[in-house]
C-alpha positions as CSV (number, residue, x, y, z in Angstrom):
1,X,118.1,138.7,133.5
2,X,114.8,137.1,133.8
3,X,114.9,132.7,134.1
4,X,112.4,131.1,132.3
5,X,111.4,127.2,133.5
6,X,111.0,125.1,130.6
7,X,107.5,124.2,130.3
8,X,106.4,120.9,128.3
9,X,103.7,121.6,125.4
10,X,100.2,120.3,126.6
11,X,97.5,121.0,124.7
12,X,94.0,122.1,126.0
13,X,91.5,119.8,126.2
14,X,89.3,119.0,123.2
15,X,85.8,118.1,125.3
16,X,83.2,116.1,123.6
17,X,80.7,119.3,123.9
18,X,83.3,120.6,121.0
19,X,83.1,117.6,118.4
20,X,80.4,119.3,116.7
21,X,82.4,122.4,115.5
22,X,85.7,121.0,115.5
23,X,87.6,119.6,112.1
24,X,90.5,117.3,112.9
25,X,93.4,117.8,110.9
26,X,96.3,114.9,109.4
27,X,98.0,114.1,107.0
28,X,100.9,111.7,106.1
29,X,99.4,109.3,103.3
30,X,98.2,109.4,99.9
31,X,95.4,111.1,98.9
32,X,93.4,108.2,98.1
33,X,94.1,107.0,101.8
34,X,93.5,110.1,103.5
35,X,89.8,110.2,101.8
36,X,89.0,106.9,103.2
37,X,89.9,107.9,106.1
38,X,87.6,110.9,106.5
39,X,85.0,109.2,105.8
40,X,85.6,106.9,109.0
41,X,86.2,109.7,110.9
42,X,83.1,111.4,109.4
43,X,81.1,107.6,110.1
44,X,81.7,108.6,113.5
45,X,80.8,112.0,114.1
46,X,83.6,113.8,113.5
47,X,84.6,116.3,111.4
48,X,87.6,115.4,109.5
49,X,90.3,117.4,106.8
50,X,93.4,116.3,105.4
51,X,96.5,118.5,105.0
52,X,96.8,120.3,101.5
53,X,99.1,118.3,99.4
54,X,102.6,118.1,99.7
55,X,104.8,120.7,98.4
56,X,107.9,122.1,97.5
57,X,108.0,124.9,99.6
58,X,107.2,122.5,102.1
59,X,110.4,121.2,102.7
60,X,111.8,125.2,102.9
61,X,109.2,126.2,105.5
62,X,109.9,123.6,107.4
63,X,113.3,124.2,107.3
64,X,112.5,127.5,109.0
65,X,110.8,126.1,112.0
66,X,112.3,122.7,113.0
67,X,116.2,121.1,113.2
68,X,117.8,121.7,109.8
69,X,119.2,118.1,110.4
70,X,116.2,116.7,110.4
71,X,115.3,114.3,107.5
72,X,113.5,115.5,104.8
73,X,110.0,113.4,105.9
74,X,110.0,115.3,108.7
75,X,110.4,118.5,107.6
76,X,108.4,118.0,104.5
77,X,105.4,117.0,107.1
78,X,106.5,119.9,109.1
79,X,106.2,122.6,106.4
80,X,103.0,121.0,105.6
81,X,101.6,121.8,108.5
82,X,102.9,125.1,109.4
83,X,101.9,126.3,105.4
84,X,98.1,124.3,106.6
85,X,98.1,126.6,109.5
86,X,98.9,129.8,108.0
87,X,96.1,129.7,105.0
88,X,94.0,128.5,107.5
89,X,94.2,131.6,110.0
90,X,94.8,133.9,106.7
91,X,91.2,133.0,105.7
92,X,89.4,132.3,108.9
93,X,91.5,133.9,111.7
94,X,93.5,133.1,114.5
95,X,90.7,132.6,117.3
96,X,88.8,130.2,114.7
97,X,91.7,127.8,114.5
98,X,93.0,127.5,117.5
99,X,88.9,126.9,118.7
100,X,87.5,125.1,116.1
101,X,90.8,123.3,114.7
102,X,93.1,120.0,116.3
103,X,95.8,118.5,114.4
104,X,96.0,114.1,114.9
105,X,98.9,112.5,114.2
106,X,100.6,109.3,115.3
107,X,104.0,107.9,117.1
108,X,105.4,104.9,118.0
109,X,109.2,104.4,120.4
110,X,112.2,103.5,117.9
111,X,115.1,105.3,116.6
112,X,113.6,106.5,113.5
113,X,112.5,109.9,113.5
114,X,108.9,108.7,113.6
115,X,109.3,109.1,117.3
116,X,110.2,112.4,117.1
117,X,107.4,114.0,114.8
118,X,105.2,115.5,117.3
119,X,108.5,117.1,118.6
120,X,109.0,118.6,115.3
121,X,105.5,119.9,115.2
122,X,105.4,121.4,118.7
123,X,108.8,123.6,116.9
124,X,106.4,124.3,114.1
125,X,103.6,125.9,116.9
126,X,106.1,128.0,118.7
127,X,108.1,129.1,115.3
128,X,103.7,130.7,114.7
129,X,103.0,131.5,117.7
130,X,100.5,128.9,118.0
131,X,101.4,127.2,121.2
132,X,97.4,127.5,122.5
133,X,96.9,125.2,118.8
134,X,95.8,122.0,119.8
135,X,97.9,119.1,118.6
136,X,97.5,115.6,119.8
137,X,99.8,112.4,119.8
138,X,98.0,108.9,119.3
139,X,99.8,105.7,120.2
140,X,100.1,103.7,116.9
141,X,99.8,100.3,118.8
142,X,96.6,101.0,120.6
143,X,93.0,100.2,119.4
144,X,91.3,102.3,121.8
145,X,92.7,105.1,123.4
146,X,90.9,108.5,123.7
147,X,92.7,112.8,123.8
148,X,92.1,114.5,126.8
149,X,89.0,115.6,127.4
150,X,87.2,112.9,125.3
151,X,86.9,114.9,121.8
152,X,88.4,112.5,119.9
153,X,88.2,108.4,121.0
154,X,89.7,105.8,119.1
155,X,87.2,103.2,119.6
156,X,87.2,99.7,118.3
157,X,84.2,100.6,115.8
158,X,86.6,103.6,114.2
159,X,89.6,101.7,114.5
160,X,88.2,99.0,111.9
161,X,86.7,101.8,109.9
162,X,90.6,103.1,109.8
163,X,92.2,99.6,109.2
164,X,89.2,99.3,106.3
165,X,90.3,102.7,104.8
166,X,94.0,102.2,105.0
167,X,93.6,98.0,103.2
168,X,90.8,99.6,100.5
169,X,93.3,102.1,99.5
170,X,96.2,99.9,99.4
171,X,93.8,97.4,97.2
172,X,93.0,100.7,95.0
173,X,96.6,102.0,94.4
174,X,97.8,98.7,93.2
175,X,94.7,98.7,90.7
176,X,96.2,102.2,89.8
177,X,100.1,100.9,89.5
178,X,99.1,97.9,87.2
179,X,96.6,100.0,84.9
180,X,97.6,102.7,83.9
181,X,100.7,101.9,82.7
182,X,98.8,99.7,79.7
183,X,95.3,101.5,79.5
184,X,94.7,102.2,75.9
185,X,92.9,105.3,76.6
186,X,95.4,107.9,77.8
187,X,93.8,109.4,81.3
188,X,90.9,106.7,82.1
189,X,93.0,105.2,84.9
190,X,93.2,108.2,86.5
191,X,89.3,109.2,86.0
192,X,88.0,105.8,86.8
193,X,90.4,106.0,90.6
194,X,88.7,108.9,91.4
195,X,85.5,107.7,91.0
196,X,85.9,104.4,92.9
197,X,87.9,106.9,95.9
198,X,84.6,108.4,95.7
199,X,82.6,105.8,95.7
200,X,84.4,103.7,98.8
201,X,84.4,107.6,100.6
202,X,80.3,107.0,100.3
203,X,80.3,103.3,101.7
204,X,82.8,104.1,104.4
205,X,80.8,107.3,105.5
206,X,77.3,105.8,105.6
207,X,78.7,102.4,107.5
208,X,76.7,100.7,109.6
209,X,77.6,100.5,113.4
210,X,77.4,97.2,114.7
211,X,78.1,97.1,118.7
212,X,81.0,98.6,120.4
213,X,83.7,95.9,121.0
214,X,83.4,92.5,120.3
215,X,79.9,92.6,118.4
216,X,81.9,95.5,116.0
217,X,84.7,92.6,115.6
218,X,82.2,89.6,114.4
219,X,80.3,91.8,112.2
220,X,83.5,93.7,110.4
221,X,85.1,89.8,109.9
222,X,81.9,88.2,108.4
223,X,79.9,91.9,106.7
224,X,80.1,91.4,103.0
225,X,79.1,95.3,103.0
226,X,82.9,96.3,101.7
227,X,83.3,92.9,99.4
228,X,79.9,94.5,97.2
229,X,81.1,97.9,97.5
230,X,84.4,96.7,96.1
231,X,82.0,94.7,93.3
232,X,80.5,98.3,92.1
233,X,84.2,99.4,92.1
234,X,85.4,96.3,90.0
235,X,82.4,97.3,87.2
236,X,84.4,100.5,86.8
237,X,87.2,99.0,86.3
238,X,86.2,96.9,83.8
239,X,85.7,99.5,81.4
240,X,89.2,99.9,81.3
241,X,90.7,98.4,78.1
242,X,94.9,97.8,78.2
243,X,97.8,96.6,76.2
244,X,99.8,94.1,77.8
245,X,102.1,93.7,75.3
246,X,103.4,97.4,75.6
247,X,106.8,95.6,77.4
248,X,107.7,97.4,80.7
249,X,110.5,96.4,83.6
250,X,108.6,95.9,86.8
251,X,110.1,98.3,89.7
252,X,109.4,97.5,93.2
253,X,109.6,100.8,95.7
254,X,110.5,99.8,98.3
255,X,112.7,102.0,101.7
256,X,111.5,104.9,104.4
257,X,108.0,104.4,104.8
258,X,106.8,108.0,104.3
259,X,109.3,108.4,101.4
260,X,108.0,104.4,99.8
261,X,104.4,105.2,100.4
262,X,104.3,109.1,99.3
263,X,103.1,110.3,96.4
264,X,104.4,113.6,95.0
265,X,107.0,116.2,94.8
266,X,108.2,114.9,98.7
267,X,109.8,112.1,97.0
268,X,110.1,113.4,93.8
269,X,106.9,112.0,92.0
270,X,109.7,109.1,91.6
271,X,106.6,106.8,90.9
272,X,105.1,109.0,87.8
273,X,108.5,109.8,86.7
274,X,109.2,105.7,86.2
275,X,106.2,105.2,84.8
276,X,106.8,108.3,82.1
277,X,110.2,106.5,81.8
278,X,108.2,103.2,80.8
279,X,108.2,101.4,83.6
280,X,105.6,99.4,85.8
281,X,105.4,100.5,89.8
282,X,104.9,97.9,92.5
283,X,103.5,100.0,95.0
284,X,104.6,99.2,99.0
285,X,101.0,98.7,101.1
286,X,100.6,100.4,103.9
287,X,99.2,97.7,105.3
288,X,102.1,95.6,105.7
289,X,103.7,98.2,107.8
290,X,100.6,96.5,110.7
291,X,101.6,92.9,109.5
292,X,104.8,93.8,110.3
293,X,104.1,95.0,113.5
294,X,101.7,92.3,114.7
295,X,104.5,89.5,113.6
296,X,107.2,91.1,115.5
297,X,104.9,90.9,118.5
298,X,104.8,86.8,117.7
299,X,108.8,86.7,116.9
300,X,109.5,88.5,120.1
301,X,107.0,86.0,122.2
302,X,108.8,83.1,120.4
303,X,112.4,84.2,121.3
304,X,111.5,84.2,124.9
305,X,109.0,80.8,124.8
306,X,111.5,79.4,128.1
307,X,110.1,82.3,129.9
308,X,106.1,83.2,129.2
309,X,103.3,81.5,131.2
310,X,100.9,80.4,128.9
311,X,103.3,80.2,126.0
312,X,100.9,78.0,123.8
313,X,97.7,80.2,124.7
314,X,99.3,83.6,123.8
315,X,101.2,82.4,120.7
316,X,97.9,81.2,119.4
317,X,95.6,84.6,120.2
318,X,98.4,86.5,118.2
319,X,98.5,83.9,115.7
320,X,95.2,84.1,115.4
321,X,95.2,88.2,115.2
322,X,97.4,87.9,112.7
323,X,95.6,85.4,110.1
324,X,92.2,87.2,110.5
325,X,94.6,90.2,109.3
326,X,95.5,88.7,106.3
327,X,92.4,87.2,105.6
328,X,90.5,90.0,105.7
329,X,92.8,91.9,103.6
330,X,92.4,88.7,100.9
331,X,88.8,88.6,100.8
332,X,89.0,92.2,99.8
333,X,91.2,91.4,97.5
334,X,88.9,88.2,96.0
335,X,86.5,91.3,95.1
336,X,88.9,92.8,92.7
337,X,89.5,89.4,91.2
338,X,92.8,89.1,93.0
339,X,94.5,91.9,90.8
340,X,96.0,93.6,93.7
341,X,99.0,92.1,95.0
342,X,98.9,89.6,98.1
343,X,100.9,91.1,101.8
344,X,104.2,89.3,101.6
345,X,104.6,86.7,104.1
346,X,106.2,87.8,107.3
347,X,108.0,85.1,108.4
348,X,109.6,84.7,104.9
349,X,110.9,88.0,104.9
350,X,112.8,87.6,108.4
351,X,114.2,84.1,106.7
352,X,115.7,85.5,104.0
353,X,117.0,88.7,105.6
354,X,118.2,86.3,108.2
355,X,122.4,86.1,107.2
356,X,122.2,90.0,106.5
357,X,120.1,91.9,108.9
358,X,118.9,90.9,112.8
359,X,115.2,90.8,112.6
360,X,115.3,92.6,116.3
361,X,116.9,96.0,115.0
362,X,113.3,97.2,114.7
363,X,114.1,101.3,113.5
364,X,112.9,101.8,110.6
365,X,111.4,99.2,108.4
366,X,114.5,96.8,109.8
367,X,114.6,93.7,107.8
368,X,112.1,94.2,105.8
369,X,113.9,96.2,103.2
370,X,116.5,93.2,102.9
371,X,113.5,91.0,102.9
372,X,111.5,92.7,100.7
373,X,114.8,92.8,97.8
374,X,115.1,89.4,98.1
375,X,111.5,88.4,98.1
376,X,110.9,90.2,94.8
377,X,114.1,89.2,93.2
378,X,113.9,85.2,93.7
379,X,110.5,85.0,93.6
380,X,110.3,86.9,90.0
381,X,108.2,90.0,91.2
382,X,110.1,93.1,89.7
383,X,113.4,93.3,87.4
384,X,114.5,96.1,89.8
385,X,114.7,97.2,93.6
386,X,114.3,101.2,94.2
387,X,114.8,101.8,98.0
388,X,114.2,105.7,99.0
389,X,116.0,106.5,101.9
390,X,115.8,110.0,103.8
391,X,119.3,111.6,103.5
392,X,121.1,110.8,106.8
393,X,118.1,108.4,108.3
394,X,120.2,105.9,110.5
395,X,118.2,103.2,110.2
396,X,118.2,103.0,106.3
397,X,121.5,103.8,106.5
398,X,122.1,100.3,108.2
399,X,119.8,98.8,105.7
400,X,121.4,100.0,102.5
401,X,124.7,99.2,104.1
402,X,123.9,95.5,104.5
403,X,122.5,95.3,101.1
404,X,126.2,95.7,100.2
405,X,126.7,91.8,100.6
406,X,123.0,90.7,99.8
407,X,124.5,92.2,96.4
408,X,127.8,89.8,96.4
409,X,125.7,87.1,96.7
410,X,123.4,87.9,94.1
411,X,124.9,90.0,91.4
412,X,122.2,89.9,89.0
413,X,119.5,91.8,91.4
414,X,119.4,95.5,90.0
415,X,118.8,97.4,92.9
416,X,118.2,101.1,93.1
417,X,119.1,103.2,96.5
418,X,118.0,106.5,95.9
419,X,119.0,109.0,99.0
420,X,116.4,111.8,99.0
421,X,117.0,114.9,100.1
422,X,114.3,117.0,99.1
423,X,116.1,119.4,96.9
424,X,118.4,117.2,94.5
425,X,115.8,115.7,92.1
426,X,118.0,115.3,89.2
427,X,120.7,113.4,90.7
428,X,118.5,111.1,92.5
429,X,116.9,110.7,89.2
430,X,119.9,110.0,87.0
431,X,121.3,107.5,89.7
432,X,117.5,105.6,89.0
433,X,118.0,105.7,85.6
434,X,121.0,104.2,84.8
435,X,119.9,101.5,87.0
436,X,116.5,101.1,85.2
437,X,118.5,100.8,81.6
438,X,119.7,97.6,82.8
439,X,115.7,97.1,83.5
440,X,114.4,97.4,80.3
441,X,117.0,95.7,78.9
442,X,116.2,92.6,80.9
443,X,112.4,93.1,80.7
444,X,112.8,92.8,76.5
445,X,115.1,89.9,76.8
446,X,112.5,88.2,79.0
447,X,109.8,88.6,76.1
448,X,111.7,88.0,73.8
449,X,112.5,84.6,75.2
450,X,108.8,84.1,75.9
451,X,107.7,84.4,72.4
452,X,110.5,82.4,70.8
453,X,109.6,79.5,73.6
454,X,105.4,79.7,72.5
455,X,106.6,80.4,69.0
456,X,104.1,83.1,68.7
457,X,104.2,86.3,67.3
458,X,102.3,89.5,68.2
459,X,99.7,89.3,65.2
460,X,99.0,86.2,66.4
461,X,98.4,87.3,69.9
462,X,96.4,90.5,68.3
463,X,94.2,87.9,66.8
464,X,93.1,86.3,69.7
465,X,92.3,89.2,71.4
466,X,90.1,90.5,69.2
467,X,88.2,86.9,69.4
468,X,88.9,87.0,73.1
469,X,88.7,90.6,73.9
470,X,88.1,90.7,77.7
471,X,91.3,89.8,77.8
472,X,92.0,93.1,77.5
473,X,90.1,94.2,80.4
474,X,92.0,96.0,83.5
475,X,90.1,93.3,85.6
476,X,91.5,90.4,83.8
477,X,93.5,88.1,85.9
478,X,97.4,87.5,84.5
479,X,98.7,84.5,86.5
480,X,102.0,84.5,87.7
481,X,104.2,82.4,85.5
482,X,107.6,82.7,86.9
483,X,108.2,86.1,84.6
484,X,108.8,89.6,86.3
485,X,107.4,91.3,83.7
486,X,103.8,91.8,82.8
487,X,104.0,91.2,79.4
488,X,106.3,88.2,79.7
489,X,103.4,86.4,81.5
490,X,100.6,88.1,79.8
491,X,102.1,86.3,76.4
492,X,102.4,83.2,78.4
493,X,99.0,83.2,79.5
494,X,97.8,83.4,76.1
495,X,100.1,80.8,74.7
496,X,98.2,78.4,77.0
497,X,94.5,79.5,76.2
498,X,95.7,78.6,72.3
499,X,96.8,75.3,73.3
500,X,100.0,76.1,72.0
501,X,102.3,75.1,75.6
């Protein structure tokens, strides 16, 4: 019997000489996310595709090729990829893909599966007989980092073309979330997305290059080249008319972050299927997945103050980092007339997870998803937490388990944690919906109480609109008034601009 060595997979190089005829392939986001970022890929020189959508049959296919106890992100992404690669060589052939195809994806250390993808996709390759496939494995914490052979190089231009795709669609999917749940005109949301995706793919493809390192810094902090684009986007928007007063419970997603950030039948469209069951989404960012990651860096440093040289220096460059994050990610939001939701504040988050979950058990999202309930709930964001967990994902596991006592101490929170399997959409659903009962119950209580504190009733608010009628505009700043609900505060609002409160 023939002994074969184990050989690690190591893809071929992908030389610069081959950028020209060579599409990248990933996937992972939303669509609106995965545009944007083509076009900085495309900005560059590259050619750039994102993975078909995610499917059904995804999660069986990739059940065929990878550990059936792997959870169902990873074997949804899995069967993505493999089902990518099949139509792929079906209509161009085997030579042409493994040539003039590379698949990109990320990684980062942890116990969360998110360590483990590119093993999963290697199984994937060897299940098609595609070991000679090129796929390469990017290091999520490095700004410039290039695969072998210098194909593909992160550089600090592209990086801050990706960190610009990932915040604009963030901005743009919270624009969706708090539209279309109140446009008048059944579909416009949906129509008018698209064309500012579109739009933003344009911007982001025909960006100007400004130096290589620092230079590219300065110019990306100070440009207002995305603040206009995201002007011309606002004008679309605009033509958007809603009704506020349609009451809806506000339902923050929050959980895995492939399952949270997803959009489709991975996840069980849970975000259409609340809004069809009258609710209001509060999408989670991407981006506070990186502000999460760049505070750690500063909590970490701070825990071990006694012990760094140049404490004081080092504490301030991260500090620093991290503002410019923020405020870059707020002056984009300025341009939508603040409509978007602000990135929760880091620090806050690791306070009030504090007496339930140690900030330094980093798998997964850690604290945040403590953080993130509580945040919401005192603060008056959403009526109801849904957390989407992978079935058997350890590090939710540890999450949802601690949320057991964040619940004794506040009974009132309606919170949601819906394990996902993949292939049990109905009682995942029916466990949201009893919770999200409760929700709307609450949510008409809430406007209720509003209108018998302004002692207004709807014709009278139907009259000042039609005096006042960009009120009605998508783009029309609500302020925050202490009410989770939209209409709550929307009534509010208008109770003040009459003078009558």
């Amino acid at each position: 019997m023939e002994v074969l060595d184990y050989r690690a997979y190591r893809p071929r190089a992908f030389t610069k000489e081959e950028r020209s005829k060579t599409t990248i392939l990933f996937g992972g986001l939303t669509w609106k996310h995965e545009r944007l970022i083509q076009a900085s890929l495309e900005n560059m020189g590259y050619r750039a595709k994102p993975l078909p959508e995610i499917r059904r049959v995804d999660l069986d296919m990739g059940k065929e090729f990878i550990d059936v106890g792997a959870c169902c992100p990873t074997t949804f992404t899995a069967g993505n990829l493999a089902r990518a690669l099949m139509q792929i060589e079906k209509s161009e052939g085997r030579e042409r893909l493994k040539d003039n195809y590379v698949f990109v994806t990320i990684g980062a250390c942890g116990p969360c599966r998110f360590g483990q993808y590119h093993e999963s996709y290697e199984r994937v390759l060897e299940g098609l007989n595609l070991r000679d496939f090129r796929l390469f494995l990017l290091d999520l914490l490095q700004m410039e980092q290039s695969v072998e052979g210098g194909g593909l190089e992160i550089s600090m231009p592209l990086t801050l073309g990706l960190v610009y795709a990932m915040f604009i669609g963030d901005l743009l999917t919270d624009m969706e979330y708090a539209t279309r749940p109140y446009e008048v005109e059944k579909g416009k949301t949906d129509r008018v997305l698209r064309d500012s995706v579109e739009l933003i793919y344009e911007k982001l493809r025909k960006r100007p290059i400004r130096g290589k390192k620092l230079g590219s810094l300065l110019w990306h902090l100070t440009t207002d080249y995305f603040t206009k684009a995201l002007k011309e986007v606002k004008e679309l928007w605009d033509e958007i008319e809603v009704d506020r007063l349609r009451v809806k419970p506000t339902v923050k997603i929050t959980g895995e972050f492939w399952l949270q950030t997803h959009e489709g039948e991975g996840n069980y469209n849970i975000k259409r299927w609340l809004e069809q069951e009258g609710a209001q989404v509060v999408p989670p960012p991407v981006a506070v997945w990186m502000d999460y990651l760049i505070n750690m860096e500063l909590f970490k440093l701070e825990d071990k103050r006694e012990f760094v040289k140049m404490y004081p220096l080092k504490k301030a460059i991260i500090s620093l980092f991290a503002w410019l994050y923020r405020y870059t990610y707020n002056r984009l939001r300025n341009a939508l007339n603040d409509i978007p939701n602000p990135l929760p504040d880091q620090r806050a988050l690791k306070e009030l997870a504090r007496p339930y979950f140690y900030y330094r058990l980093t798998g997964g999202e850690g604290h945040m998803l403590i953080g993130k309930a509580l945040y919401a709930y005192r603060n008056k964001h959403a009526h109801m937490i849904c957390e989407l967990s992978p079935y058997g994902c350890l590090p939710n596991t540890m999450s949802v388990g601690a949320m057991a006592k964040v619940l004794g101490d506040y009974p009132d929170l309606l919170y949601a944690p819906i394990e996902i399997k993949g292939d049990a959409e109905v009682h995942a659903l029916s466990r949201c919906q009893m919770i999200l009962t409760e929700a709307k119950r609450r949510a008409k209580e809430e406007f209720e109480e509003v209108l018998q504190r302004t002692k207004l009733k709807i014709e009278d608010i139907k009259e000042f609109e039609a005096k006042k009628p960009e009120i009605r505009r998508a783009t029309y700043r609500i302020p925050h008034y202490g009410y989770a609900g939209t209409s709550a505060n929307y009534v509010m609002h208008v109770a003040k601009l009459m003078g009558r409160v």
